[in-house]
C-alpha positions in Angstrom: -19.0 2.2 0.1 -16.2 -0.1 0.5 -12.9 -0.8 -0.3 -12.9 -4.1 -1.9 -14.3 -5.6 -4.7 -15.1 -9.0 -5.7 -12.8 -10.1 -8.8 -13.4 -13.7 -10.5 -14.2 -14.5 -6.9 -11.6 -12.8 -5.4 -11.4 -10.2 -3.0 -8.7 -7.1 -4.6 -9.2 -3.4 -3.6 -11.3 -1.3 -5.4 -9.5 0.5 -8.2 -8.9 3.6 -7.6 -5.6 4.8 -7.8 -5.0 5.9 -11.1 -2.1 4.2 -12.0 -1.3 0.1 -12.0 1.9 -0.1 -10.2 -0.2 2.0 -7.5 -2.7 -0.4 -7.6 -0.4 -3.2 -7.1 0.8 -1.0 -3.8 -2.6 -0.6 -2.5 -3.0 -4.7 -2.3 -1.7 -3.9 1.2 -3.5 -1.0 3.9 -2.6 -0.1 7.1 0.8 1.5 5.4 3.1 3.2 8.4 1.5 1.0 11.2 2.4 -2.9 12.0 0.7 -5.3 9.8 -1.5 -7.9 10.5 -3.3 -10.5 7.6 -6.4 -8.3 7.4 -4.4 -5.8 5.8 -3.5 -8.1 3.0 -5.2 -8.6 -0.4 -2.4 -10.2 -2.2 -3.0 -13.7 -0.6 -2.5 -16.1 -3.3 -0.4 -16.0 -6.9 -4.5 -15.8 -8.4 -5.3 -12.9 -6.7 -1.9 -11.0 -8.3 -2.7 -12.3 -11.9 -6.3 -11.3 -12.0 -5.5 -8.1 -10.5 -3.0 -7.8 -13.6 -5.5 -8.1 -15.9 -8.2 -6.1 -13.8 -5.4 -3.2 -15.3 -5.0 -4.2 -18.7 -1.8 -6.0 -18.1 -2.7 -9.8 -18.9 -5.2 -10.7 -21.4 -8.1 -12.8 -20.2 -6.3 -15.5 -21.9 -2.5 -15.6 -20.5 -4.4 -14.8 -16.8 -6.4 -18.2 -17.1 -2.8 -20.0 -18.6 -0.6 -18.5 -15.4 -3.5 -19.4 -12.6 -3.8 -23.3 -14.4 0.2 -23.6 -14.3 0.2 -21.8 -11.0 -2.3 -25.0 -9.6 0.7 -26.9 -11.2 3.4 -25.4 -9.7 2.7 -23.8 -6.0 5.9 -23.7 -5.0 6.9 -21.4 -8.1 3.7 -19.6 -7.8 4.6 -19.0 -4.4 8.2 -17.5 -5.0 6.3 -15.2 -7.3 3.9 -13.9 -4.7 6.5 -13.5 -2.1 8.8 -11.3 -4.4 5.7 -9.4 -5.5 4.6 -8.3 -1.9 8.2 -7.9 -1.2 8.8 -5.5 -4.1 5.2 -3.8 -3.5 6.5 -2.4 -0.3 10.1 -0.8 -2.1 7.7 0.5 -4.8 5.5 2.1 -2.0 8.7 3.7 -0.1 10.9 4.6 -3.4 7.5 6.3 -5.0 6.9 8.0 -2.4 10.6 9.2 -1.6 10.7 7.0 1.9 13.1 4.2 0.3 16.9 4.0 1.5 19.3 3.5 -1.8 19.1 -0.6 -1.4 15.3 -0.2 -1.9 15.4 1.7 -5.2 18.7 -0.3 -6.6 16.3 -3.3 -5.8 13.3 -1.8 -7.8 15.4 -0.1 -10.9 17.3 -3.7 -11.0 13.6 -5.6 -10.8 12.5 -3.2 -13.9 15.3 -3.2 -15.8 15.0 -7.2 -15.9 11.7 -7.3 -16.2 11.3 -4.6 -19.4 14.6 -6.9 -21.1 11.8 -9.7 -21.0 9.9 -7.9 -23.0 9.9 -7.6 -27.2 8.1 -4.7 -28.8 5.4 -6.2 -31.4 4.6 -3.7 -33.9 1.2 -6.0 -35.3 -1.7 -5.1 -35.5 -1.9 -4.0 -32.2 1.9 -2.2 -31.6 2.6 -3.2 -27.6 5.4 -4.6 -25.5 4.8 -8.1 -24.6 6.1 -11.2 -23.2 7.6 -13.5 -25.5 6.8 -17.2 -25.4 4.3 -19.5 -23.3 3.5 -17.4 -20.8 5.4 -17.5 -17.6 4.3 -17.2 -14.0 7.1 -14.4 -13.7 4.9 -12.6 -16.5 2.4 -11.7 -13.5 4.8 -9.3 -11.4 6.7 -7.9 -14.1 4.2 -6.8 -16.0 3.4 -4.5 -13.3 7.0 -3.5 -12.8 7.0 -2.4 -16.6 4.0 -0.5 -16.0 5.6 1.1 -12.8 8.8 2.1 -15.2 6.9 5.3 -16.5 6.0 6.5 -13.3 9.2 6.1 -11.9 10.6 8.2 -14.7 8.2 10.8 -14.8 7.6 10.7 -10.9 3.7 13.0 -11.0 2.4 13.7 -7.8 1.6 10.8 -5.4 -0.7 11.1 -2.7 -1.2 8.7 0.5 -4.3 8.3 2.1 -4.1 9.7 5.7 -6.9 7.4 6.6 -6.9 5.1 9.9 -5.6 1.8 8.4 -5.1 2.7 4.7 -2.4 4.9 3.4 -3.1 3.9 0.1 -1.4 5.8 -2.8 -3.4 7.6 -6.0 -2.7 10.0 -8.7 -2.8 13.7 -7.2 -1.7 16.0 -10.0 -4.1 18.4 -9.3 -2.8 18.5 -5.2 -6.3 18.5 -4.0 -6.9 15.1 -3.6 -6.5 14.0 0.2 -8.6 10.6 0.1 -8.1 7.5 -1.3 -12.4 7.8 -1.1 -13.8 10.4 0.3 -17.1 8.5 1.1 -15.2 6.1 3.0 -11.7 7.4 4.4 -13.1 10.5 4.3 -16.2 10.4 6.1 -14.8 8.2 8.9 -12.3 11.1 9.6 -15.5 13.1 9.6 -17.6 11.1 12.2 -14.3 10.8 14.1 -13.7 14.3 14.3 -17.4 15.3 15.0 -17.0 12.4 17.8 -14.3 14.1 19.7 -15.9 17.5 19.7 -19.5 16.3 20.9 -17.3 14.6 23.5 -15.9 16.9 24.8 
């Protein structure tokens, strides 16, 4: 077991949280410690639109538009990533009750401008969408519409206590502790069978 999976060629943690904004949290472990690159997943503007539509938020179709105007504008696609990791880590401490008042103006302002993008299509398929030729903007805030709902109806989050994860999932039952228990899990196992049998 692992917690990575391979994506369009692309390296994104496994999906497992329950919830897309969560997801978008978990492209970063090691949460509470100091972080190092091997922590990250979010490495390139690609890697955040794919994982977008690994959650139903892009179609297959707007995700290969963004990545081909993203070739064409790096420094643009580049902006985009940087706000995105910078906004994963308020939505990590606001959803989890950890984020000062600054943190959670940013996040309600980020939503609130990103969900005013949006135009309700009542087709043949009723959604909220983007309007227009896609933008590379489309990739963040489609998660920070998702993340709007949870925000409102705040259901029980849980972080994984594991060594160098902390990732958050649904836990509306309250009995979830893991982000996997065959990998988080069990290495808190061997650990802990370690230290006895050690001393």
């Amino acid at each position: 077991m692992t917690w990575w999976a391979t994506i369009d060629g692309l390296v994104l943690p496994k999906q497992l949280a329950g919830h897309p904004a969560l997801e978008l949290v978990n492209t970063r472990s090691g949460w509470g410690q100091p972080f190092h690159e091997k922590q990250e997943y979010l490495k390139t503007f690609d890697h955040l639109a794919v994982l977008a539509r690994a959650n139903g938020l892009l179609s297959e179709r707007t995700t290969s538009r963004l990545r081909r105007r993203a070739a064409s504008e790096p420094e643009a696609a580049a902006a985009v990533l940087d706000q995105a990791r910078r906004m994963r880590t308020d939505l990590h401490d606001v959803l989890l009750d950890q984020g000062s008042r600054a943190a959670g103006q940013r996040v309600a302002t980020a939503v609130t401008d990103a969900r005013a993008r949006q135009r309700l299509d009542l087709g043949a398929q009723p959604g909220w969408s983007f309007p227009g030729d896609p933008s590379l903007d489309d990739a963040l805030d489609s998660f920070l519409v998702a993340a709007a709902d949870l925000l409102v109806a705040r259901p029980r989050i849980g972080a994984c206590p594991g060594h160098d994860c902390g990732w958050l999932f649904l836990n509306t039952s309250g009995r979830r502790r893991w982000c996997q228990m065959a990998v988080c899990g069990n290495r808190a196992k061997q650990a802990a069978h370690a230290r006895r049998t050690t001393h």
